[in-house]
C-alpha positions as protocol buffer text, in pm:
chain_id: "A"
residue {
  index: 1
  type: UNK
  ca { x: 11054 y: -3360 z: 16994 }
}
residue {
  index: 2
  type: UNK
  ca { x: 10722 y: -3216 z: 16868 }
}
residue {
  index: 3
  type: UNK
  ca { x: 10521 y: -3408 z: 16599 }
}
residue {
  index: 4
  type: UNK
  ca { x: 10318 y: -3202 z: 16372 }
}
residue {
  index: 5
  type: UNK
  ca { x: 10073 y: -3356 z: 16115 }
}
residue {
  index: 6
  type: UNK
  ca { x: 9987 y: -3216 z: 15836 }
}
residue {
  index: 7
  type: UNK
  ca { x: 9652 y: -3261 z: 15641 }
}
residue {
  index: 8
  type: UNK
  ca { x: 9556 y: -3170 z: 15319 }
}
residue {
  index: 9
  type: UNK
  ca { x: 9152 y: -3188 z: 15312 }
}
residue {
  index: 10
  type: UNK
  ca { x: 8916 y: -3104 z: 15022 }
}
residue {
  index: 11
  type: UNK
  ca { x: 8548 y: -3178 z: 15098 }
}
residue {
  index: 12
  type: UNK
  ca { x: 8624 y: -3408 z: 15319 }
}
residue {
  index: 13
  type: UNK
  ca { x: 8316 y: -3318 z: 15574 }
}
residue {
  index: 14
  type: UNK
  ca { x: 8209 y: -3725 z: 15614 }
}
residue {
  index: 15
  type: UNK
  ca { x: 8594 y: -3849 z: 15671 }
}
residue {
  index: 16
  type: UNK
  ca { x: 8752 y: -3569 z: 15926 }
}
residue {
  index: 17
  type: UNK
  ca { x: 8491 y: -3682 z: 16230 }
}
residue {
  index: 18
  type: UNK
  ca { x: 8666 y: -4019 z: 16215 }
}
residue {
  index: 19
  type: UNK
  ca { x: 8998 y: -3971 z: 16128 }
}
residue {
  index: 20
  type: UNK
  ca { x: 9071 y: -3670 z: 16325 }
}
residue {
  index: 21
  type: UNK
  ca { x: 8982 y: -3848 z: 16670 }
}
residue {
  index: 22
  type: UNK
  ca { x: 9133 y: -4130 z: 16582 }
}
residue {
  index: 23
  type: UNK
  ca { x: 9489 y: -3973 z: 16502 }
}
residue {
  index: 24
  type: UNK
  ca { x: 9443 y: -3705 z: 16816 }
}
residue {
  index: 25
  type: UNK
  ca { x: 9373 y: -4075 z: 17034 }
}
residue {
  index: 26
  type: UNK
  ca { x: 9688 y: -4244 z: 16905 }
}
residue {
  index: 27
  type: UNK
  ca { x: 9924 y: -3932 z: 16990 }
}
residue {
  index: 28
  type: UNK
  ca { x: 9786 y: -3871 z: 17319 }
}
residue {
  index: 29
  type: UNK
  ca { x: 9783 y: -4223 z: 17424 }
}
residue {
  index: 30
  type: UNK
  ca { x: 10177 y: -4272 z: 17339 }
}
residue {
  index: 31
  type: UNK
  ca { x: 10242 y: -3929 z: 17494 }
}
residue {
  index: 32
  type: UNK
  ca { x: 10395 y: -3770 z: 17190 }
}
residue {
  index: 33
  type: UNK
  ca { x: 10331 y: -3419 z: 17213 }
}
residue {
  index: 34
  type: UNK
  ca { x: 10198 y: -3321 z: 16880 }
}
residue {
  index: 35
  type: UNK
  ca { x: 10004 y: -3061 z: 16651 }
}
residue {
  index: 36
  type: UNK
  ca { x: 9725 y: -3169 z: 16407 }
}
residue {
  index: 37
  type: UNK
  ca { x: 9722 y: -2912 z: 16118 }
}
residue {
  index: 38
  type: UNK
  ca { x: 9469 y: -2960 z: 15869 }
}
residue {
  index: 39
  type: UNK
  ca { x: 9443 y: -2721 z: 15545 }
}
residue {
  index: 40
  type: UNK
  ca { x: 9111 y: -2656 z: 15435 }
}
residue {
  index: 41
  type: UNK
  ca { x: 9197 y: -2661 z: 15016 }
}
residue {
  index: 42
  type: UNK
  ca { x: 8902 y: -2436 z: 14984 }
}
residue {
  index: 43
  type: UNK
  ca { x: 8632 y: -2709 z: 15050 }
}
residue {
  index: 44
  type: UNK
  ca { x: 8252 y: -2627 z: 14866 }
}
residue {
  index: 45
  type: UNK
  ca { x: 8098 y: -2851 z: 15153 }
}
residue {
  index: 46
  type: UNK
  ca { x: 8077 y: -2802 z: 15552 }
}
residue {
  index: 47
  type: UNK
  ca { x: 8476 y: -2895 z: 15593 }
}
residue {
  index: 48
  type: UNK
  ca { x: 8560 y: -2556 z: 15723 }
}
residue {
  index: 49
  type: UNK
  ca { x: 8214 y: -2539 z: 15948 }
}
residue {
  index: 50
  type: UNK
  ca { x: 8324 y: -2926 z: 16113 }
}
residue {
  index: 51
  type: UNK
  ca { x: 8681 y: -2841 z: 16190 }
}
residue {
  index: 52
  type: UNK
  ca { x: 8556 y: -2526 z: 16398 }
}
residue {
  index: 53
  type: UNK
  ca { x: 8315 y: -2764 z: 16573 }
}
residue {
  index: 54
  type: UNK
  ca { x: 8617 y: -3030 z: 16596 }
}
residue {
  index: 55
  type: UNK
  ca { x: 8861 y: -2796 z: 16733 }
}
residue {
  index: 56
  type: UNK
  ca { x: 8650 y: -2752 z: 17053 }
}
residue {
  index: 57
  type: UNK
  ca { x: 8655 y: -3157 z: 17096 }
}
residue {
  index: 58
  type: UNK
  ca { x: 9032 y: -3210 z: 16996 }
}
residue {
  index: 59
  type: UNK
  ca { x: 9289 y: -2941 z: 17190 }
}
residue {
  index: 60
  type: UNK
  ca { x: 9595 y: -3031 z: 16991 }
}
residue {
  index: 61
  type: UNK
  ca { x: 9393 y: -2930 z: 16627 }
}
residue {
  index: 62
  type: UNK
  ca { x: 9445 y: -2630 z: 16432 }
}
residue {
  index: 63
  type: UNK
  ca { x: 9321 y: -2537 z: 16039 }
}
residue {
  index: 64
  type: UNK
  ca { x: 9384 y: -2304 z: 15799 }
}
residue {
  index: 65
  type: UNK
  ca { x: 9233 y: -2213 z: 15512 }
}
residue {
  index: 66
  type: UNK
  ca { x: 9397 y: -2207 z: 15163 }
}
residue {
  index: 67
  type: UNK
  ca { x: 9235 y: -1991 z: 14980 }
}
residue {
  index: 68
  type: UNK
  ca { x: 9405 y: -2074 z: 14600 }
}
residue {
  index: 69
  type: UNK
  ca { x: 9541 y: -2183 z: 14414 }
}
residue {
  index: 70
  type: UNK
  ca { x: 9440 y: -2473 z: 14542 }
}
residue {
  index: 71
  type: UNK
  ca { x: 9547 y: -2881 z: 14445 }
}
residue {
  index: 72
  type: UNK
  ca { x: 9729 y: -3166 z: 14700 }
}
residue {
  index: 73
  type: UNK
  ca { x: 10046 y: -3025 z: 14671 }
}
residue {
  index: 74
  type: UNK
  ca { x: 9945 y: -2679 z: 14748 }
}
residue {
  index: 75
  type: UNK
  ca { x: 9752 y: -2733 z: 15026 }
}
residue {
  index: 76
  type: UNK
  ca { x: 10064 y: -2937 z: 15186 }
}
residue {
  index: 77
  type: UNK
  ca { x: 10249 y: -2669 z: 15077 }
}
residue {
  index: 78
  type: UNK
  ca { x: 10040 y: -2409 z: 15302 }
}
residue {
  index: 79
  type: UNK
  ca { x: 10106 y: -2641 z: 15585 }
}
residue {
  index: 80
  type: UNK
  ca { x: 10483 y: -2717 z: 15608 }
}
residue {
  index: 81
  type: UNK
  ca { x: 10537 y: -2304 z: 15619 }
}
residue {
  index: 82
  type: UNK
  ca { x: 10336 y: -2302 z: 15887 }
}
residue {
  index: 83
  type: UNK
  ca { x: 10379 y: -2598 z: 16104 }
}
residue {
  index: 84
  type: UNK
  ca { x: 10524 y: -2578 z: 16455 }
}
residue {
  index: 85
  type: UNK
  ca { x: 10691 y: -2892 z: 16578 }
}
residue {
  index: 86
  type: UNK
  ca { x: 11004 y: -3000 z: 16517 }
}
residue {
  index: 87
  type: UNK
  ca { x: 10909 y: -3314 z: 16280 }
}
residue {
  index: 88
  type: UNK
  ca { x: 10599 y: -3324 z: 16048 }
}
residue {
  index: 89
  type: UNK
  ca { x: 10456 y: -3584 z: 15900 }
}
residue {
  index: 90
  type: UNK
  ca { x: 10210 y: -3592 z: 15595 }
}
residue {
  index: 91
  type: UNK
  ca { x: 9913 y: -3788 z: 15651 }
}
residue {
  index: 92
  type: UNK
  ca { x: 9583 y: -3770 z: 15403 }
}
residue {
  index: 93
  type: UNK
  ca { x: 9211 y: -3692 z: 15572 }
}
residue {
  index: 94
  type: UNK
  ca { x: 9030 y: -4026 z: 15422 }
}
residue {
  index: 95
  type: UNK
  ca { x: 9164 y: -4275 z: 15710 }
}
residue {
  index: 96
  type: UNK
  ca { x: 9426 y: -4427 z: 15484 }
}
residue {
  index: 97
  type: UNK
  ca { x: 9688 y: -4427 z: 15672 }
}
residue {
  index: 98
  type: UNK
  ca { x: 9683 y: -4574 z: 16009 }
}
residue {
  index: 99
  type: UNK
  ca { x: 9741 y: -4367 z: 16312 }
}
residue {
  index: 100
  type: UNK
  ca { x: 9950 y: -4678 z: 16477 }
}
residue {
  index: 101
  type: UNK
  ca { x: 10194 y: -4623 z: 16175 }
}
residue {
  index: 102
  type: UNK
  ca { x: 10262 y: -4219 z: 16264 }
}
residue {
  index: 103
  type: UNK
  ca { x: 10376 y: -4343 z: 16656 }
}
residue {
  index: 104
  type: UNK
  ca { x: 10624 y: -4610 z: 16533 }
}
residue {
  index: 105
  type: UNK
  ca { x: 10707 y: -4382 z: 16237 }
}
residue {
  index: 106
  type: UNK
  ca { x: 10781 y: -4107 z: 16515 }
}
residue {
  index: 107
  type: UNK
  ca { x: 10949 y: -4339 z: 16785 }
}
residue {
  index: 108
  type: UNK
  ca { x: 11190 y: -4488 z: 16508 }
}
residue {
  index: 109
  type: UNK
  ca { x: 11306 y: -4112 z: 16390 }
}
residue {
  index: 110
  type: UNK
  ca { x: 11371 y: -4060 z: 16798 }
}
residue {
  index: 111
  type: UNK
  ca { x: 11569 y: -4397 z: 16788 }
}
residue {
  index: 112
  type: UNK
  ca { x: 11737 y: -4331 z: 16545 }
}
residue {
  index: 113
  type: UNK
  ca { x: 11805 y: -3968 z: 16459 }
}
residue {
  index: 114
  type: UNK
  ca { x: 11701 y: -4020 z: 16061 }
}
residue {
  index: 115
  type: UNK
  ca { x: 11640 y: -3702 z: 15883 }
}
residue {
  index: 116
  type: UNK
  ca { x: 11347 y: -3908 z: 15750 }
}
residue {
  index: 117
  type: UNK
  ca { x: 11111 y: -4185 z: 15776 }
}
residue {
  index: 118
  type: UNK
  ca { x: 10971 y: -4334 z: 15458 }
}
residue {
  index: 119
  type: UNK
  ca { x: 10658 y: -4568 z: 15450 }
}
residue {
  index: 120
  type: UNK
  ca { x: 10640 y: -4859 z: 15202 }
}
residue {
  index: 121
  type: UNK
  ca { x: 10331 y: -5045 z: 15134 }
}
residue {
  index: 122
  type: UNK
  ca { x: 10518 y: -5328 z: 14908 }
}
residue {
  index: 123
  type: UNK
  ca { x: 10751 y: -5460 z: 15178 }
}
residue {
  index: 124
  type: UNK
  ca { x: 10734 y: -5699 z: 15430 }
}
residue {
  index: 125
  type: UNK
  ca { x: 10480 y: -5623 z: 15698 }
}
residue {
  index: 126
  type: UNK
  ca { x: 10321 y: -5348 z: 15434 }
}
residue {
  index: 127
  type: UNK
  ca { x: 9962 y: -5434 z: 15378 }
}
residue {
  index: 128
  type: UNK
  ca { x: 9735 y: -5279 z: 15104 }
}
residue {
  index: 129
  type: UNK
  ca { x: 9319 y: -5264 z: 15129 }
}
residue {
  index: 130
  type: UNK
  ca { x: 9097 y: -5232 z: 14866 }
}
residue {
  index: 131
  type: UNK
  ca { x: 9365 y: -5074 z: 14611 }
}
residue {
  index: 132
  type: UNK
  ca { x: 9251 y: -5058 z: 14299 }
}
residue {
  index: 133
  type: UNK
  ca { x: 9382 y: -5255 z: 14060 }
}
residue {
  index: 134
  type: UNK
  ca { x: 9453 y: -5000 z: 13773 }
}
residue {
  index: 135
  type: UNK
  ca { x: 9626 y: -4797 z: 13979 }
}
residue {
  index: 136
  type: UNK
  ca { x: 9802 y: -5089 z: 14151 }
}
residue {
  index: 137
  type: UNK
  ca { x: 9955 y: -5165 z: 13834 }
}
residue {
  index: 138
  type: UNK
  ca { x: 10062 y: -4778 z: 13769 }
}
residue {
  index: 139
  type: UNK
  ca { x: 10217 y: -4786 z: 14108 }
}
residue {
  index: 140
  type: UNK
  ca { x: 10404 y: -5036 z: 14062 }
}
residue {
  index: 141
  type: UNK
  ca { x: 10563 y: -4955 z: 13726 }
}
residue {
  index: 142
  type: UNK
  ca { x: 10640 y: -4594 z: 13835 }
}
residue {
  index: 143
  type: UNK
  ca { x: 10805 y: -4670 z: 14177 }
}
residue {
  index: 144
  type: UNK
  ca { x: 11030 y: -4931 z: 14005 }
}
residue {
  index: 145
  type: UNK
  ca { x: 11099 y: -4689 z: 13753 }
}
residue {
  index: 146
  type: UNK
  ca { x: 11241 y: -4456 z: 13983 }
}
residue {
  index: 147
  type: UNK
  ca { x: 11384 y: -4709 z: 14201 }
}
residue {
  index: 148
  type: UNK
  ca { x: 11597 y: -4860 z: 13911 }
}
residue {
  index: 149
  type: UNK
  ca { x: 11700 y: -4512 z: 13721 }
}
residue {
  index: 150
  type: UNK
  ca { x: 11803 y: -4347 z: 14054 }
}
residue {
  index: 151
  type: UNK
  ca { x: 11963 y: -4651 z: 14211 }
}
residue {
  index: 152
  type: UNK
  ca { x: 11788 y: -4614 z: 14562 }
}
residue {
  index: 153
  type: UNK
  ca { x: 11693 y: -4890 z: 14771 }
}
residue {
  index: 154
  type: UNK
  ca { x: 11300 y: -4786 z: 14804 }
}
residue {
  index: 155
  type: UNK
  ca { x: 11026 y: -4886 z: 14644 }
}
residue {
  index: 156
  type: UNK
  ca { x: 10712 y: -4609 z: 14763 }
}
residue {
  index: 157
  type: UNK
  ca { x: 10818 y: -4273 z: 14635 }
}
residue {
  index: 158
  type: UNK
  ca { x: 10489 y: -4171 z: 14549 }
}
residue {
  index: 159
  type: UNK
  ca { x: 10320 y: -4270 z: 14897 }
}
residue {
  index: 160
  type: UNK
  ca { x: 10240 y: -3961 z: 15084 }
}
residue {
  index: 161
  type: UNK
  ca { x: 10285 y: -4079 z: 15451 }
}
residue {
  index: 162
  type: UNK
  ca { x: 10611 y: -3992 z: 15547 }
}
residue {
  index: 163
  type: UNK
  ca { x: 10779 y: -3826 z: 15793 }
}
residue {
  index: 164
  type: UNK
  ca { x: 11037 y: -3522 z: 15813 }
}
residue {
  index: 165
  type: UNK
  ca { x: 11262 y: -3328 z: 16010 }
}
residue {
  index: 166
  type: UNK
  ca { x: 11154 y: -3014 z: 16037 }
}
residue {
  index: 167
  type: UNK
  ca { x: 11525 y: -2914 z: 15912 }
}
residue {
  index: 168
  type: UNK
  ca { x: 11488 y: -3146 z: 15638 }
}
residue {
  index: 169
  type: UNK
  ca { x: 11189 y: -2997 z: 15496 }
}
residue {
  index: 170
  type: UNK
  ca { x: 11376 y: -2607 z: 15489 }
}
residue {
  index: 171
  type: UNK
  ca { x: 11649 y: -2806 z: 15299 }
}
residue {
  index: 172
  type: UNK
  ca { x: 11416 y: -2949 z: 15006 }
}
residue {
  index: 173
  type: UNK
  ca { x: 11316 y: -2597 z: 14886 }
}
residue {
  index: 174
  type: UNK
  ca { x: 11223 y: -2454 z: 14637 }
}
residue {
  index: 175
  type: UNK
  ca { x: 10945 y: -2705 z: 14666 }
}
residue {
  index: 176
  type: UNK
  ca { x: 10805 y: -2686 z: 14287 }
}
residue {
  index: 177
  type: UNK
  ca { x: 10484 y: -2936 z: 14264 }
}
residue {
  index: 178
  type: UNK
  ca { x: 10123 y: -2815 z: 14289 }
}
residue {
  index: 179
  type: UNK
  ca { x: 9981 y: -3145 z: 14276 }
}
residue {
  index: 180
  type: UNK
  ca { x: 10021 y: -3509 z: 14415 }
}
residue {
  index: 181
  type: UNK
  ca { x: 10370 y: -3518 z: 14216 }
}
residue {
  index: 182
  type: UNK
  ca { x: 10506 y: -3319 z: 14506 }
}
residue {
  index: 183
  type: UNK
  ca { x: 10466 y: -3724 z: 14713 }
}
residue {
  index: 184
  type: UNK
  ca { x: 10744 y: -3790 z: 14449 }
}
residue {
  index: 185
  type: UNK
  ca { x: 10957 y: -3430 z: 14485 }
}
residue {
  index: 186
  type: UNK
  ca { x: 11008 y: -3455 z: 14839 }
}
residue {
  index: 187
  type: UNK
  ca { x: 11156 y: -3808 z: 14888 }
}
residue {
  index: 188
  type: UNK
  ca { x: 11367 y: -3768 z: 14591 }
}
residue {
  index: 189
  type: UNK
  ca { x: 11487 y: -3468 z: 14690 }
}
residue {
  index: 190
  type: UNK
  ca { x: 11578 y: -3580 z: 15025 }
}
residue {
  index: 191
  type: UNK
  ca { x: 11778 y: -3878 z: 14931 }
}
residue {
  index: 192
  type: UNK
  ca { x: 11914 y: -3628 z: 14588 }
}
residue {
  index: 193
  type: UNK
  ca { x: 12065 y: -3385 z: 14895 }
}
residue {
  index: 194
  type: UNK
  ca { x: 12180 y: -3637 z: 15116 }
}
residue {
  index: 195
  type: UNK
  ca { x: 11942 y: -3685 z: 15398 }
}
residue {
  index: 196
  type: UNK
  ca { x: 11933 y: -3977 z: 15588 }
}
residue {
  index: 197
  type: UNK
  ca { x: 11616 y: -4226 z: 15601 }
}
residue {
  index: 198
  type: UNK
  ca { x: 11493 y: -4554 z: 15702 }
}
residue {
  index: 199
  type: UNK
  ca { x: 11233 y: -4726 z: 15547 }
}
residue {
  index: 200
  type: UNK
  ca { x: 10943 y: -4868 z: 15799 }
}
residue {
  index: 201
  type: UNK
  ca { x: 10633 y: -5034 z: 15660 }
}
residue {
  index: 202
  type: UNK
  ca { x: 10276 y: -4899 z: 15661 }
}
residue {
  index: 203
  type: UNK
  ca { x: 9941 y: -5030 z: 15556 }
}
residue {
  index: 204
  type: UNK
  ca { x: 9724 y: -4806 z: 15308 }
}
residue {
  index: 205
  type: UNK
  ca { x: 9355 y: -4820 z: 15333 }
}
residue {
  index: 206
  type: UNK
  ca { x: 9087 y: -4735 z: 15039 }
}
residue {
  index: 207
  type: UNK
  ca { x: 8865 y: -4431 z: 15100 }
}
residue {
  index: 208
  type: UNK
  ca { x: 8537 y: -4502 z: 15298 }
}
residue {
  index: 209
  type: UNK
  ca { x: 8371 y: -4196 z: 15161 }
}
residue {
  index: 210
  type: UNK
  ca { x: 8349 y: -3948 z: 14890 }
}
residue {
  index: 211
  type: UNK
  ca { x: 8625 y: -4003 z: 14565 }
}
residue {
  index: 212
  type: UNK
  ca { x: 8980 y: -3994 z: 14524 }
}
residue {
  index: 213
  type: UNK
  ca { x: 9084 y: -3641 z: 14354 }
}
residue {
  index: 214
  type: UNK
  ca { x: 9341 y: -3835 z: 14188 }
}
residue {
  index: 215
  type: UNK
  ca { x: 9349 y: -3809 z: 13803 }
}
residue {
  index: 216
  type: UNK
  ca { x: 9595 y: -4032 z: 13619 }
}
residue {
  index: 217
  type: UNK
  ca { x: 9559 y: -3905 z: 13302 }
}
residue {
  index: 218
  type: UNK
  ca { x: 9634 y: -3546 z: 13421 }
}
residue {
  index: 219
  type: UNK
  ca { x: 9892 y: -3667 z: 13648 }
}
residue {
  index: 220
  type: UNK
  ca { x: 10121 y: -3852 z: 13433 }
}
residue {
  index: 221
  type: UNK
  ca { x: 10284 y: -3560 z: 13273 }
}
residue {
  index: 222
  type: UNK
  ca { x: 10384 y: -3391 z: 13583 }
}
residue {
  index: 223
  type: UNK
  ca { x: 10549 y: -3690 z: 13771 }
}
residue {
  index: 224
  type: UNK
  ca { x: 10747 y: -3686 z: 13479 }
}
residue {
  index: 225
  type: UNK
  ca { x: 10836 y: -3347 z: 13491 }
}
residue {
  index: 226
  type: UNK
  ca { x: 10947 y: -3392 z: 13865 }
}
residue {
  index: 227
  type: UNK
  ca { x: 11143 y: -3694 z: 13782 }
}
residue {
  index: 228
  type: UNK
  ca { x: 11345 y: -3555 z: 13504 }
}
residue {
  index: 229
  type: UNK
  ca { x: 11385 y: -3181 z: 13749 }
}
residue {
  index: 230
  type: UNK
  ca { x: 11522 y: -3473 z: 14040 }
}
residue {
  index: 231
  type: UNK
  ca { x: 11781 y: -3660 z: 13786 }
}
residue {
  index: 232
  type: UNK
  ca { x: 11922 y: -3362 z: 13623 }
}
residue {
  index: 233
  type: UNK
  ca { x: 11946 y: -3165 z: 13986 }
}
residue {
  index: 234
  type: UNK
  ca { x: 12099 y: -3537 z: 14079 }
}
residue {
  index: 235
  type: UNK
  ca { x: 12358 y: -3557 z: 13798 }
}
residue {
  index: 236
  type: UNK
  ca { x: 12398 y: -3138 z: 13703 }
}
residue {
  index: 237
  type: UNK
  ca { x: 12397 y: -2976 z: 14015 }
}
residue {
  index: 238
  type: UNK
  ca { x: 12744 y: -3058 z: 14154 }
}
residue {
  index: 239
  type: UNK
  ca { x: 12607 y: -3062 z: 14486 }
}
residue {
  index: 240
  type: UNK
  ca { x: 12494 y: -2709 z: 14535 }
}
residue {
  index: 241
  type: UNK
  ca { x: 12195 y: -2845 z: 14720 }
}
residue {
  index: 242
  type: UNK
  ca { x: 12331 y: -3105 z: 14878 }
}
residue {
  index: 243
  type: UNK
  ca { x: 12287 y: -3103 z: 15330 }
}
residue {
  index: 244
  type: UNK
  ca { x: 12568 y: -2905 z: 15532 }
}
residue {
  index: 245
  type: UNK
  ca { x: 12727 y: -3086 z: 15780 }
}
């Protein structure tokens, strides 16, 4: 089973010479045959220059550029119509998530056949660095949220690294969010329709360079509008959506 990655990155030129090696190193040293697929959000740095330079280094890499409009869930967007394999996981440019997690992540979905493989951060074995503590405390309060008024035993909705089938993925269109609420739209959906998933824990690193693009206040509004799109699909839709046997 192919495993292709997909990367959002937006200026991202002092992260990508780390975390790229370090993901193409972990693949090629379990033997999982894999893609790395980064999308280029339209950087204003030298992103797009050190991914040409990278590709020459790393055999398995390949970039795109997304031209606009541009924002997290766009750019992931742009990758999972393109992607190759026949799993994808998302993964983020800054070195948060570890590479370790995306081969047992892989290895349990070939164990066990899951249509999905969600990481939590907030369960045993989950380990969080450096996560600030306003945000912390946002986390928290939305995850439970959703936990508790959807009745689903999970607790990281809005944590990007998961991973997919690649069937999966056709069966959660029309995927609506532009932003990071699309973290939230996909593993609702997927549990919403029926999909099957484990839950594995992952650890979640703070950003060693440049910012977070990230804005809470701006942010708020839309997770909201994808959680009340997921709970009336959930409780209106009389299963139109729901996955074929």
């Amino acid at each position: 089973m192919k495993l292709s990655v997909v990367i959002p990155a937006y200026n991202e030129e002092q992260s990508l010479p780390e975390s790229l090696p370090q993901i193409y190193e972990a693949l090629s040293k379990a033997g999982i045959d894999h893609e790395i697929v980064v999308i280029n959000d339209n950087s204003k740095d030298s992103t797009l220059t050190l991914l040409e330079k990278l590709s020459e280094d790393i055999p398995s890499l390949v970039f795109y550029t997304n031209t606009g409009p541009n924002g997290f869930g766009y750019a992931i967007r742009y990758g999972l119509d393109r992607f190759k394999g026949d799993c994808v996981a998302i993964m983020m440019a800054d070195m948060s998530d570890s590479p370790d997690d995306l081969v047992v992540f892989y290895r349990k979905m070939v164990d066990t056949d899951s249509d999905c493989i969600f990481g939590s951060r907030f369960m045993k074995g989950g380990k969080i660095i450096d996560y600030p503590r306003h945000k912390l405390v946002l986390n928290r309060l939305v995850n439970n949220s959703v936990r508790i008024v959807f009745r689903i035993p999970y607790n990281d909705f809005t944590n990007a690294f998961k991973l997919y089938k690649k069937e999966t993925i056709k069966g959660l269109a029309p995927i609506l969010s532009p932003h990071f609420n699309l973290t939230l739209e996909l593993s609702l959906k997927a549990v919403i329709r029926g999909y099957s998933f484990s839950v594995l824990p992952n650890s979640w690193t703070n950003r060693k360079y440049g910012k977070s693009n990230l804005k809470i206040k701006e942010m708020g509004s839309r997770y909201f509008f994808v959680f009340l799109y997921c709970l009336i699909e959930k409780f209106f839709s009389r299963g139109d959506y729901h996955k074929k046997d």
